[in-house]
C-alpha positions in Angstrom: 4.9 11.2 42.9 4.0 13.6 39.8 2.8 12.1 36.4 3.4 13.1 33.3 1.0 12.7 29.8 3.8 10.8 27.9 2.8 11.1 23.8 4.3 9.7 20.5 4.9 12.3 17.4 5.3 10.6 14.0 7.2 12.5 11.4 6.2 11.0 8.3 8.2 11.9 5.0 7.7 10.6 1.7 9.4 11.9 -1.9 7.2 12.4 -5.1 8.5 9.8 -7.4 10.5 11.4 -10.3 13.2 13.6 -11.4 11.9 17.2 -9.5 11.1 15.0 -6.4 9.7 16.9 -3.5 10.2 15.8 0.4 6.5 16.3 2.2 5.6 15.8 5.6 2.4 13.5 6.5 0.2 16.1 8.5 -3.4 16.5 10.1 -6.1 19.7 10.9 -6.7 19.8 14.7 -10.1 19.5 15.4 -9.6 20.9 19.2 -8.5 23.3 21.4 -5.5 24.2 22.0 -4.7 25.1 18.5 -7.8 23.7 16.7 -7.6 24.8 12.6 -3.8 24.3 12.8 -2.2 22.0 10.8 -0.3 19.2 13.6 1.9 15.7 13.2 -0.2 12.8 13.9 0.5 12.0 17.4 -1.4 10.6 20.5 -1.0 9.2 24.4 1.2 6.0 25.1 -1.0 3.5 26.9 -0.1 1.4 30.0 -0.2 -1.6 28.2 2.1 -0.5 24.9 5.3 0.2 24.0 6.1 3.6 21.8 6.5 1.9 19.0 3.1 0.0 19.3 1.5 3.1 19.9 3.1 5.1 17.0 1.8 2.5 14.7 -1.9 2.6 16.3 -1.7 6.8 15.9 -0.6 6.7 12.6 -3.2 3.9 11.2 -6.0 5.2 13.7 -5.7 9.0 12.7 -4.4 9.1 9.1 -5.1 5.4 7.8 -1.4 4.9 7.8 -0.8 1.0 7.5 3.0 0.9 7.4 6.5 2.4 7.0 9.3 1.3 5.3 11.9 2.5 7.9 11.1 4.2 11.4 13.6 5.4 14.0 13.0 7.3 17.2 14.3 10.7 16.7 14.4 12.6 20.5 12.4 13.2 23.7 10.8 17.3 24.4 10.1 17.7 28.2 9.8 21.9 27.8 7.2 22.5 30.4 5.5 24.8 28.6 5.1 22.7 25.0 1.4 22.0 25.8 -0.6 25.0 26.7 -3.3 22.2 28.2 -1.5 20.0 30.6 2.2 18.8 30.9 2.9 16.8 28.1 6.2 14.9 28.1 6.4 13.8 23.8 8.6 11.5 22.2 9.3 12.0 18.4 9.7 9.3 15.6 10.9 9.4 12.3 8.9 7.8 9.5 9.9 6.9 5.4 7.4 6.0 3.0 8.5 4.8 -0.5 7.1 7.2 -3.8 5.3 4.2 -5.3 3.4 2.8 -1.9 -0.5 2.6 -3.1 -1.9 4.9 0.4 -5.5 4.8 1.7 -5.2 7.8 3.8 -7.9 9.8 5.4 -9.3 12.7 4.1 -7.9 14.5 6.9 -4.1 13.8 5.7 -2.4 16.1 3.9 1.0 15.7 2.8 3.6 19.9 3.5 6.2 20.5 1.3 9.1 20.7 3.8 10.0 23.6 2.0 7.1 25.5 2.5 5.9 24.9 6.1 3.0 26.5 7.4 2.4 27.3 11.1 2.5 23.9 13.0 0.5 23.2 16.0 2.6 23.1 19.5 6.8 22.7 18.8 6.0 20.5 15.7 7.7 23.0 13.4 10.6 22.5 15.9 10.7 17.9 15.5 10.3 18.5 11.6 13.7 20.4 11.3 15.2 17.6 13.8 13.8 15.0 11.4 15.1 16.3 8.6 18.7 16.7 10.0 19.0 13.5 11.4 17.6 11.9 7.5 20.1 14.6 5.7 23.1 13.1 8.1 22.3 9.3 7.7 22.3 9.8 3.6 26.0 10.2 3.9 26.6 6.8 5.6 23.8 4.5 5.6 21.6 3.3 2.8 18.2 4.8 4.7 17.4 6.4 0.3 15.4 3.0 0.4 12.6 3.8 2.7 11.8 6.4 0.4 12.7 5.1 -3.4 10.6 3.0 -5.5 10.9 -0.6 -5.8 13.1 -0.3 -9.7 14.0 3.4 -10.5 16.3 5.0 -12.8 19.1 7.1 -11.9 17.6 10.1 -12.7 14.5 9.3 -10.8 17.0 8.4 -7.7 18.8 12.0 -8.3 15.6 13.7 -7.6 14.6 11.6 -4.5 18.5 12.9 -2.9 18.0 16.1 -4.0 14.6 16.4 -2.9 16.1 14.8 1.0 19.2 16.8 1.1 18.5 20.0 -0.1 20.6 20.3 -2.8 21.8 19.3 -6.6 23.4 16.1 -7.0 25.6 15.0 -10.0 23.9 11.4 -11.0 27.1 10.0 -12.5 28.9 10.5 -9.2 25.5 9.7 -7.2 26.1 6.0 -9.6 29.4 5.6 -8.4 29.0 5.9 -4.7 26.4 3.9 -4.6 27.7 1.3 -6.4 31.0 1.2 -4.3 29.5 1.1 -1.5 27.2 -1.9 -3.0 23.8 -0.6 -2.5 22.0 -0.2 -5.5 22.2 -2.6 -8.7 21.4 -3.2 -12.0 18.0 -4.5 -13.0 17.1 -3.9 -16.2 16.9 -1.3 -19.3 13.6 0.9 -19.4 11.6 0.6 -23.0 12.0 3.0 -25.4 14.3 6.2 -25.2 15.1 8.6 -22.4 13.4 12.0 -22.0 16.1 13.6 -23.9 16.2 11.0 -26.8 19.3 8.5 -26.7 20.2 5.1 -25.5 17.1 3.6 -23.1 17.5 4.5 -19.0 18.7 1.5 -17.0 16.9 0.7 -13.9 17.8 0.3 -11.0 16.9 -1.3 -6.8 18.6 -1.1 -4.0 20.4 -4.3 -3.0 18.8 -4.7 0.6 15.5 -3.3 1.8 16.6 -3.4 5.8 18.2 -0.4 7.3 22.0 -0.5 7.3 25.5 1.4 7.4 27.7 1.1 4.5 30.0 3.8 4.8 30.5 5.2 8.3 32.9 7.5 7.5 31.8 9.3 4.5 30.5 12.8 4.1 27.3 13.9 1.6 27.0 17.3 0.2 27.7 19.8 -3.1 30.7 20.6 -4.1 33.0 17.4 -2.9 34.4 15.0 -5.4 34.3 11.7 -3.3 30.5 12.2 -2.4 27.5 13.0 -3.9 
């Protein structure tokens, strides 16, 4: 019976904290053939005695001195024959969320793409970003997954940028308030010191009412240019 190299991928995506947030993807320099010098997602053999998730977190914390995320999901499984030029390589993909305030130790090896801007990606890595991204744009609509990357206490402003930054477009904070609120995921914590950026009352701050993965609204709809979402 033919086997198979079965691997984990980790796509790892965090949001710069503030209001011109930008969504970048955790990444590594391959040292080795095939494509050595290109820039790759941290990813590495399942072991006999592991389960995928097991081995995603050893990869991640081995390679790029990743200790933990605050959300991870598998995302699909490639099988294209041809995906590793070295020998057949059978890869499942994760998806990763790291909050903008998490104090990191990473590796000097770790650098962190603007999804915007990616460069040439090592094997069909270009190909499991743009999956990532997709499924995380989709589950902003109904599920409160803006956790896993928001700070602990942010102000709505601060929020606005981490959505936009995620879905790929502007977002109207007062409606972005309302939403949320409805749909009870985010509340009031306090009042910032001093004024705003633009002068005025003080920003309130705000957390997210539950830190665990959930659906709260599994028939609504995010994106520009609709009045009910945001």
């Amino acid at each position: 019976m033919a086997k198979y190299r079965h691997e984990v991928l980790a796509v790892v995506l965090r949001a710069a904290d503030g209001e011109q947030a930008r969504l970048k993807v955790l990444v590594r320099r391959r040292e080795h053939e095939p494509f050595a010098g290109e820039l790759a997602l941290p990813s590495g053999p399942v072991e006999v005695d592991e389960s995928m998730e097991d081995a995603v977190t050893r990869h991640l914390a081995s390679q790029l001195g990743l200790a933990g995320l605050a959300h991870r999901e598998q995302l699909e499984t490639y099988s294209d024959p041809e995906r590793d030029p070295f020998e057949r390589t059978i890869a499942t993909a994760y998806l990763g969320l790291v909050p903008s305030d998490a104090e990191l130790s990473l590796v000097s090896e770790a650098v962190w793409v603007d999804v915007t801007d990616l460069p040439e990606m090592a094997f069909d890595h270009h190909l499991v970003i743009e999956s990532a991204l997709k499924r995380l744009r989709g589950k902003f609509s109904y599920t409160n997954i803006a956790f896993a990357l928001a700070p602990a206490e942010f102000t709505m402003a601060s929020l606005r940028g981490i959505y936009e930054a995620a879905l790929g477009h502007e977002v109207d904070v007062t409606n972005l308030l309302r939403v949320l609120q409805r749909r009870g995921q985010i509340e009031r914590v306090g009042t910032l010191a001093g004024s705003g950026a633009r002068g005025g009352r003080p920003p309130s701050t705000w957390k997210f009412t539950s830190n665990e993965y959930q659906v709260t609204d599994p028939f609504a709809a995010l994106g520009p240019g609709r009045r009910t979402t945001v």
